[in-house]
Residue frames as qw, qx, qy, qz and C-alpha x, y, z in Angstrom:
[[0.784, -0.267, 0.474, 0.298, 96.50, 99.32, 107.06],
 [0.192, 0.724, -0.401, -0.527, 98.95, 100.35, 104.17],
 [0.199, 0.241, -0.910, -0.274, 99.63, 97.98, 101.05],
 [0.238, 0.182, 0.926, -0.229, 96.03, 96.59, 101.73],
 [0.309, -0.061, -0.250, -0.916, 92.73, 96.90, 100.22],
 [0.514, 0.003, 0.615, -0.598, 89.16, 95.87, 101.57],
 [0.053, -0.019, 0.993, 0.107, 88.58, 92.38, 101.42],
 [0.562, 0.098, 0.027, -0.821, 84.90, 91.30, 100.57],
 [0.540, 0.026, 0.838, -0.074, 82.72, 87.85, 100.74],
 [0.631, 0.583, 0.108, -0.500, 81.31, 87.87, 97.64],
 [0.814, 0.298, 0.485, 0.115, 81.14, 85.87, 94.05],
 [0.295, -0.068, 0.478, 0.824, 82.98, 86.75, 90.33],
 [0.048, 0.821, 0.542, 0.173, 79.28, 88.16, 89.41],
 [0.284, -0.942, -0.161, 0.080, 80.08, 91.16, 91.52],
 [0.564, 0.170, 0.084, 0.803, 84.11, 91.71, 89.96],
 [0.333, -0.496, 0.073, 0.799, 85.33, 95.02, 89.53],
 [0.054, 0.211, 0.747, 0.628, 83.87, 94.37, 85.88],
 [0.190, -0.637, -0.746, -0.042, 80.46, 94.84, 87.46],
 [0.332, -0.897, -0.291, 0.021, 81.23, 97.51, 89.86],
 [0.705, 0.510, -0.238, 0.431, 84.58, 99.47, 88.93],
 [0.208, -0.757, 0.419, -0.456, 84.72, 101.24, 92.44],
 [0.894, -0.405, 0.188, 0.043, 84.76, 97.89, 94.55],
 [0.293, -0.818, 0.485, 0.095, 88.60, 97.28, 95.35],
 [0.421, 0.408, -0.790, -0.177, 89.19, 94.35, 93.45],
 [0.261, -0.195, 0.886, -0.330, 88.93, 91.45, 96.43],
 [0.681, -0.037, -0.382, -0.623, 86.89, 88.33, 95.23],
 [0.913, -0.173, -0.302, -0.215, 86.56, 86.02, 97.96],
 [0.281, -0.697, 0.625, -0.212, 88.98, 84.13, 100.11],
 [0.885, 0.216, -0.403, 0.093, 91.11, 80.40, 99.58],
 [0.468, -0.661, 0.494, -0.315, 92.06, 78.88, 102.76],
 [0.698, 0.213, -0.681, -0.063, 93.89, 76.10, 103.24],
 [0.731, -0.508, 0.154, -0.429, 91.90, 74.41, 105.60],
 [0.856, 0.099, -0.434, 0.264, 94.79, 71.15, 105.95],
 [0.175, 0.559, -0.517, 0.624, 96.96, 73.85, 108.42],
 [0.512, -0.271, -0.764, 0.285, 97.34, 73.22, 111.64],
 [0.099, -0.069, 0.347, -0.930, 96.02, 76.61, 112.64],
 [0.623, -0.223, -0.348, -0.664, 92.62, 75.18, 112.19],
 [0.361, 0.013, -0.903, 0.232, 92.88, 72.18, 114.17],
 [0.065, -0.402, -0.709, 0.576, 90.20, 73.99, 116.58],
 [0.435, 0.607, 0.136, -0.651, 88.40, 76.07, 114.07],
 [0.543, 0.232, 0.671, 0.449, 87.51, 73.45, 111.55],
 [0.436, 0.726, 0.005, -0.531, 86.54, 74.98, 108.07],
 [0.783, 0.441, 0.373, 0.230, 86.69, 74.37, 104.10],
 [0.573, 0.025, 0.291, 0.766, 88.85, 75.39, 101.73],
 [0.000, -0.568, -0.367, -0.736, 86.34, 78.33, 101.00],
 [0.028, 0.025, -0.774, 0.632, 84.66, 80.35, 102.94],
 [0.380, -0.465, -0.773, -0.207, 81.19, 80.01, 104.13],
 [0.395, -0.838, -0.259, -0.274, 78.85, 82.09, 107.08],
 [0.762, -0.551, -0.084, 0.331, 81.03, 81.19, 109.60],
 [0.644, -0.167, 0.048, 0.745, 83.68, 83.79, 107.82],
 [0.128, 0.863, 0.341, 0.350, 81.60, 86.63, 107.11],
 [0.216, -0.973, 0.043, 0.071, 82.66, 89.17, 109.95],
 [0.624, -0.446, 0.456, 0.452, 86.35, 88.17, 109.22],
 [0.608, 0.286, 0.551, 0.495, 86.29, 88.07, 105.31],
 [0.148, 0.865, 0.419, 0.233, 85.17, 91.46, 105.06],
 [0.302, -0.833, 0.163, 0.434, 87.92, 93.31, 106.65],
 [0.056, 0.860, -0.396, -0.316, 91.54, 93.78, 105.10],
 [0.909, 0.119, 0.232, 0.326, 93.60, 91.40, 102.68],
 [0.427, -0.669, 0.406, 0.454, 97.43, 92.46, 102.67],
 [0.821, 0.542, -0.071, -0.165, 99.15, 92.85, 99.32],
 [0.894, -0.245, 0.310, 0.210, 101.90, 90.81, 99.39],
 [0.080, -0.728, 0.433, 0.525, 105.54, 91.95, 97.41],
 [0.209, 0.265, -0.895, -0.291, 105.77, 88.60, 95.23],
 [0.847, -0.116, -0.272, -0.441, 103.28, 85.37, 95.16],
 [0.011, -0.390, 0.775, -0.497, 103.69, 83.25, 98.17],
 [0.506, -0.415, -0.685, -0.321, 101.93, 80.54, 100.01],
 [0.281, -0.342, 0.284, -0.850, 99.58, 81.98, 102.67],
 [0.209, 0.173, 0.845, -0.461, 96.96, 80.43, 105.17],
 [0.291, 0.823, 0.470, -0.133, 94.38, 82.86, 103.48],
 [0.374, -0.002, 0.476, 0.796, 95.01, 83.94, 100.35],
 [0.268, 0.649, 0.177, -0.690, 92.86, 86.75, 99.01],
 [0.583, 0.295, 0.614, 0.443, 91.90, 86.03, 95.48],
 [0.078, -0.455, 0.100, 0.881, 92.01, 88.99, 93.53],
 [0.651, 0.643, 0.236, -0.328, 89.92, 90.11, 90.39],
 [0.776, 0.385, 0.297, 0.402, 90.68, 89.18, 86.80],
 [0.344, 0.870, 0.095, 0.341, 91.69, 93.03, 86.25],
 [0.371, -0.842, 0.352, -0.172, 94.17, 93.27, 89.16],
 [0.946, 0.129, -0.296, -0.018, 95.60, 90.06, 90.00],
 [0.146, -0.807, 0.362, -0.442, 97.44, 91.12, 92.80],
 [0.578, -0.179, -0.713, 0.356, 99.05, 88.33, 95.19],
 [0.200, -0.564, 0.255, -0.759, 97.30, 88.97, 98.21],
 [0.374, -0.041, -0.876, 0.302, 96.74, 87.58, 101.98],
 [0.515, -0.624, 0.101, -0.579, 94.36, 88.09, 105.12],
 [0.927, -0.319, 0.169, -0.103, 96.58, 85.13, 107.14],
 [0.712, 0.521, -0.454, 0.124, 100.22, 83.99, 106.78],
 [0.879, -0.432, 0.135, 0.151, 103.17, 82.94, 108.40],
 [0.683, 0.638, -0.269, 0.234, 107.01, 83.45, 107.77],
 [0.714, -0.365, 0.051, 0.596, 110.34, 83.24, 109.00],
 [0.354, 0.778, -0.120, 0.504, 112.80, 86.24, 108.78],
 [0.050, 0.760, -0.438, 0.477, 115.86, 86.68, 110.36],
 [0.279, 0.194, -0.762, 0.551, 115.73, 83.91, 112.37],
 [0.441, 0.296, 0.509, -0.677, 111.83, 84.76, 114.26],
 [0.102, 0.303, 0.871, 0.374, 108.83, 83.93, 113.07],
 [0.218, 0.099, -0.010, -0.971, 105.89, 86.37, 112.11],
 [0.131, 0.520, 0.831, 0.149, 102.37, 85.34, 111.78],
 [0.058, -0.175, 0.135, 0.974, 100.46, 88.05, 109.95],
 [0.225, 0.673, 0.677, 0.198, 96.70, 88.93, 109.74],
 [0.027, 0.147, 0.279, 0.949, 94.57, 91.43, 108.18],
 [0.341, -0.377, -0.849, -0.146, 91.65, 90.61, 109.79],
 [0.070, -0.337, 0.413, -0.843, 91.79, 92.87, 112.76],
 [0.461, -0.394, -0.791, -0.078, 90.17, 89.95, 115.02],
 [0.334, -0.193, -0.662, 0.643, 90.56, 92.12, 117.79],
 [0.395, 0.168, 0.143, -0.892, 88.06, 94.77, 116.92],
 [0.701, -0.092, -0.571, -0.418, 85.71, 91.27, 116.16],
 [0.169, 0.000, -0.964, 0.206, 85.37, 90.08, 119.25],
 [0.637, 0.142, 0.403, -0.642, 81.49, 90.30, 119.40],
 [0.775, 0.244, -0.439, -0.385, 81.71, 87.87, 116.94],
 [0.900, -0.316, 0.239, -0.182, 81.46, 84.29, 118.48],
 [0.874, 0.447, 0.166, 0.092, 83.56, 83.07, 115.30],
 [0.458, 0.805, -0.234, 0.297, 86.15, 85.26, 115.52],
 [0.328, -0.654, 0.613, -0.299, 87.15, 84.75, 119.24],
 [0.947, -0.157, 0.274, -0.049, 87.24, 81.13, 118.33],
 [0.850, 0.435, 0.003, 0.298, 89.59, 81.69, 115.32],
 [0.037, 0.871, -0.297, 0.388, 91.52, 84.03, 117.54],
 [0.613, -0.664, 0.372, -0.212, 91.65, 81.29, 119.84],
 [0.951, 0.256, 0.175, 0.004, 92.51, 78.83, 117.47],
 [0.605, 0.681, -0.224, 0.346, 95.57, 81.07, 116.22],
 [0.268, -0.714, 0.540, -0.357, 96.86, 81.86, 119.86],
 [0.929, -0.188, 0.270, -0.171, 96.75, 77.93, 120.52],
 [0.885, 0.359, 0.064, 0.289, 98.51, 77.19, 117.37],
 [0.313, 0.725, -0.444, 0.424, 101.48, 79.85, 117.61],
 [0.640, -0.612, 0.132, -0.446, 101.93, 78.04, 121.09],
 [0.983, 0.015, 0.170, -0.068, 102.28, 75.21, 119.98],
 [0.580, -0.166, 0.661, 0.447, 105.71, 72.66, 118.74],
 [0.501, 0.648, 0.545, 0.180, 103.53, 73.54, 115.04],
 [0.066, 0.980, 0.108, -0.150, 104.25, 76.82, 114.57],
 [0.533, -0.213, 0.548, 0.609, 107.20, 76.25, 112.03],
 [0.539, 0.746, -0.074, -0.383, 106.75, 78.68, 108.88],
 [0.765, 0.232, 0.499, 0.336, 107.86, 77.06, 106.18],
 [0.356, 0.855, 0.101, 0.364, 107.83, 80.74, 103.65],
 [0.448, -0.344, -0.094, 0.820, 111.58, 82.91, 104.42],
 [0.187, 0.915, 0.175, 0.312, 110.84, 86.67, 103.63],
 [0.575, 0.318, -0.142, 0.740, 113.22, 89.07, 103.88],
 [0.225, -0.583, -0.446, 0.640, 113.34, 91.62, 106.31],
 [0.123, 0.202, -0.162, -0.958, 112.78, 94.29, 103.75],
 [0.351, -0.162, -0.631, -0.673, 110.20, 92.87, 102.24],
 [0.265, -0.614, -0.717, 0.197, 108.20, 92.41, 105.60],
 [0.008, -0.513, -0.116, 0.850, 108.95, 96.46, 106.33],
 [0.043, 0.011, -0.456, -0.889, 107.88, 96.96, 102.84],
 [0.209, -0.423, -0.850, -0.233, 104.06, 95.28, 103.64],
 [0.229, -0.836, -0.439, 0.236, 103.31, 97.52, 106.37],
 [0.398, -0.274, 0.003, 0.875, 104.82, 101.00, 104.75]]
């Protein structure tokens, strides 16, 4: 995936400071209030239940924006990044992971949050709130 870099569960012990090859990714901030959860509870952090998912891809994002799942970045990068959003542009709406759930479905956890996101884009809920431009969505995936 272009404009991305691999995403990792792990603490600030283990920065970029520690280990300058690791990409930067420190973790993941979720904002467990959305209504895509509504069937895959979870905390604002993550925890076991987001290992095979936290470890894939986190999108860097053109500008700082609010996301489902925000990648937190390292102190030496500070990159605005995502592995979950939502936007409007042009009129449509876009819901955007990095997760690549579909090559996770031996994971129990992931075909629930896969089911959890097909439920919710279904749904009367599924109103992004963030407008992005149409260049700046072509620019995320170039």
């Amino acid at each position: 995936m272009p404009n991305s870099i691999k995403a990792q569960f792990s603490t600030d012990f283990w920065s970029v400071g520690t280990f300058p090859e690791q990409e930067g990714a420190m973790g993941q901030l979720i904002d467990s209030k959305h209504p895509i959860f509504e069937n895959f509870p979870t905390e604002d952090h993550t925890n076991y239940q987001w290992w095979p998912m936290a470890s894939q891809r986190a999108l860097i994002l053109p500008e700082y924006m609010d996301t489902i799942i925000t990648e937190m970045d390292c102190f030496a990068y500070l990159r605005p990044m995502t592995q979950l959003m939502e936007v409007s542009c042009e009129g449509g709406k876009l819901l955007i992971s990095s997760m690549g759930l579909q090559d996770l479905m031996q994971y129990p956890e992931a075909r629930a949050l896969l089911s959890s996101i097909y439920t919710y884009m279904d749904s009367d809920k599924f109103e992004p709130k963030v407008e992005m431009s149409k260049e700046n969505v072509l620019a995320m995936f170039k």
